[in-house]
Backbone bond lengths (Angstrom), bond angles and torsions (degrees), N, CA, C in turn:
res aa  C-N    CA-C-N  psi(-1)  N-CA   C-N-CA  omega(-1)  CA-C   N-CA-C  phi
1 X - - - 1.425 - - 1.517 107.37 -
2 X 1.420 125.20 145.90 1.062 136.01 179.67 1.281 119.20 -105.71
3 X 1.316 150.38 154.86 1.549 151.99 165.74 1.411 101.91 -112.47
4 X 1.400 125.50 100.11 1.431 111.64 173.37 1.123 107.52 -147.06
5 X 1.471 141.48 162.65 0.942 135.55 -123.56 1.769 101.98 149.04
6 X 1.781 118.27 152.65 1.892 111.39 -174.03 1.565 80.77 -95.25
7 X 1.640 92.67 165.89 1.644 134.69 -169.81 1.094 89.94 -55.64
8 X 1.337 118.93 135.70 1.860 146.77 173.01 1.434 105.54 69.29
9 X 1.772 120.06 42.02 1.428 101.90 -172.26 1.342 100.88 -103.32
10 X 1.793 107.00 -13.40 1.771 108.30 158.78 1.860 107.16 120.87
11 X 1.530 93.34 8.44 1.753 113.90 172.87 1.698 100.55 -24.94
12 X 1.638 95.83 -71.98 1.677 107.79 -153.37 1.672 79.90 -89.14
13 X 0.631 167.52 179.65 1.587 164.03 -86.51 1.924 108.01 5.86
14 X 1.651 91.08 -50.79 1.488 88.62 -165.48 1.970 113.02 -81.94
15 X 1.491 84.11 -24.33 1.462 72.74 177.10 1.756 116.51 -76.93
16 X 1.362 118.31 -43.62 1.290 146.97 -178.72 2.046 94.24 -39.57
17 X 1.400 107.72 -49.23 1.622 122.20 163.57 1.215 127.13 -34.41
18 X 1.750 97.49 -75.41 1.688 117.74 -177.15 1.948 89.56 -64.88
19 X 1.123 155.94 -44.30 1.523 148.65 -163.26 1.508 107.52 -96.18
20 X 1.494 117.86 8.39 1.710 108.53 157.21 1.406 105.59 84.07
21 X 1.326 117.52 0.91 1.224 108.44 178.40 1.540 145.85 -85.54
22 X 2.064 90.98 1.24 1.794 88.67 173.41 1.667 82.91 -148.46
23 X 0.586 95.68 -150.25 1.956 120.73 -176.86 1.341 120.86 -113.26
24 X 1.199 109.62 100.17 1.783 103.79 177.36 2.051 108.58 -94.91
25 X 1.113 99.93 155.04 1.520 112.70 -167.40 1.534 107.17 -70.82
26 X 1.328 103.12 -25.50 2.009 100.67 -168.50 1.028 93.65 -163.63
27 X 1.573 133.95 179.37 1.516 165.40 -179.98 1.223 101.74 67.60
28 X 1.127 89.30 -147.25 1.412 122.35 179.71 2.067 155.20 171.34
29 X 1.545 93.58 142.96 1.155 90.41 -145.75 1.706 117.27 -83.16
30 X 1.316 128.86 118.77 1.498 119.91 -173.52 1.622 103.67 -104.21
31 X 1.432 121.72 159.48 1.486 121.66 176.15 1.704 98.41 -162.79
32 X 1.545 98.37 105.86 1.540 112.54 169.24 1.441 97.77 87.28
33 X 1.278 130.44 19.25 1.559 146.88 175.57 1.727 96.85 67.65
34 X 1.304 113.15 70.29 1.390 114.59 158.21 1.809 97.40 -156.66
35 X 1.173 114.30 178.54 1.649 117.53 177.49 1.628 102.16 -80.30
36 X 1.191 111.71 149.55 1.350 120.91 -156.78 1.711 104.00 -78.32
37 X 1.191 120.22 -34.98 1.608 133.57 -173.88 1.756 93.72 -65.62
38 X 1.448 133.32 2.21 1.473 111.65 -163.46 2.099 73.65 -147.84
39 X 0.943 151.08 8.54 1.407 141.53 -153.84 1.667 102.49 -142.22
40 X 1.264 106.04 -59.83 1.237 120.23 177.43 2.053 135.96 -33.80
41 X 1.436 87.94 -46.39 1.555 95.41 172.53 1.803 126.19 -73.96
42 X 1.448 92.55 -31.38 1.676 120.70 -175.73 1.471 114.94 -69.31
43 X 1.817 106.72 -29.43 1.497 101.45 -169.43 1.357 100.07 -145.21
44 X 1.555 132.01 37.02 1.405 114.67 159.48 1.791 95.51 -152.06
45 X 1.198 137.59 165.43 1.177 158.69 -172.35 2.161 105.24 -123.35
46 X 0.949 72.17 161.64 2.219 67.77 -166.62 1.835 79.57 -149.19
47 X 1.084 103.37 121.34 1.825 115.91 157.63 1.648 107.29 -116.22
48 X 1.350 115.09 116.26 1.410 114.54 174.34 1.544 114.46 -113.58
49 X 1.172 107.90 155.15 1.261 134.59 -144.83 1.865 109.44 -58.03
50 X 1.298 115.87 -19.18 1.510 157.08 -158.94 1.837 103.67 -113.14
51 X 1.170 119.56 126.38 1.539 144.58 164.11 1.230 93.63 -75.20
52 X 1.545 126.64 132.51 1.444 113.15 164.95 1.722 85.86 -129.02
53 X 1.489 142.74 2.80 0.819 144.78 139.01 1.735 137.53 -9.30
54 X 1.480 131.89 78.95 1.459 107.83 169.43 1.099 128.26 -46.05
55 X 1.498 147.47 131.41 1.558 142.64 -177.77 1.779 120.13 -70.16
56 X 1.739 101.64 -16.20 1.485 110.56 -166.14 2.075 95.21 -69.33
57 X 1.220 91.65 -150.52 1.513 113.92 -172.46 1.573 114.35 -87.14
58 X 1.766 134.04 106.20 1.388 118.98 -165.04 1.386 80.05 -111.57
59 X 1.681 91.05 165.90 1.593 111.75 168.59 1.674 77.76 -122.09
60 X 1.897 81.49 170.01 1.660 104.48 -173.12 1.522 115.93 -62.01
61 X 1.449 98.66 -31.89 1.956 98.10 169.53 1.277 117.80 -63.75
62 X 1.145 121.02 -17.08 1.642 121.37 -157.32 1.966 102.44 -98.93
63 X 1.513 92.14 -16.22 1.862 108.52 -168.91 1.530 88.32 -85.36
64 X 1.434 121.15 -61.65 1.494 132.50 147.45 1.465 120.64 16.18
65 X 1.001 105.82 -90.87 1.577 151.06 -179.29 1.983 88.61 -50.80
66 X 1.160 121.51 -61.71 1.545 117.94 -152.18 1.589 96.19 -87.24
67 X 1.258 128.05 -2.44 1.873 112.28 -150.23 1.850 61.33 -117.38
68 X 1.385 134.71 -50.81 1.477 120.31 -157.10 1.387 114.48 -69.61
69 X 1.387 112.57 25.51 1.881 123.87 -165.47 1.348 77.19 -101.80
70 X 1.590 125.23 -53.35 1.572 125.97 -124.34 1.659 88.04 -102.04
């Protein structure tokens, strides 16, 4: 599935929302009929457009460390 939509129509706002990643001012967000901050991680996958990946050599702490940002 795709999210697309023209420039400033609020794509990355809304997704950035439903995945906990900033602060919205009011409503609220449900996914699979639960609130999205407790639903969200368990039942959807997000690939963005951007590598945020180092290419060198990781150990499992260091993979750790980068997925507990997101």
């Amino acid at each position: 599935m795709g999210f697309i939509g023209p420039n400033g129509a609020g794509k990355t706002i809304t997704i950035k929302s439903i995945l906990n990643m900033i602060c919205y001012d009011s409503g609220e967000i449900y996914f699979f009929g639960r609130p999205s901050k407790f639903a969200v991680m368990e039942n959807i996958g997000v690939v963005t457009d951007i590598s945020t990946m180092y290419e060198g050599e990781w150990r499992i702490n260091d993979i750790e460390k980068i997925i507990r940002i997101y």
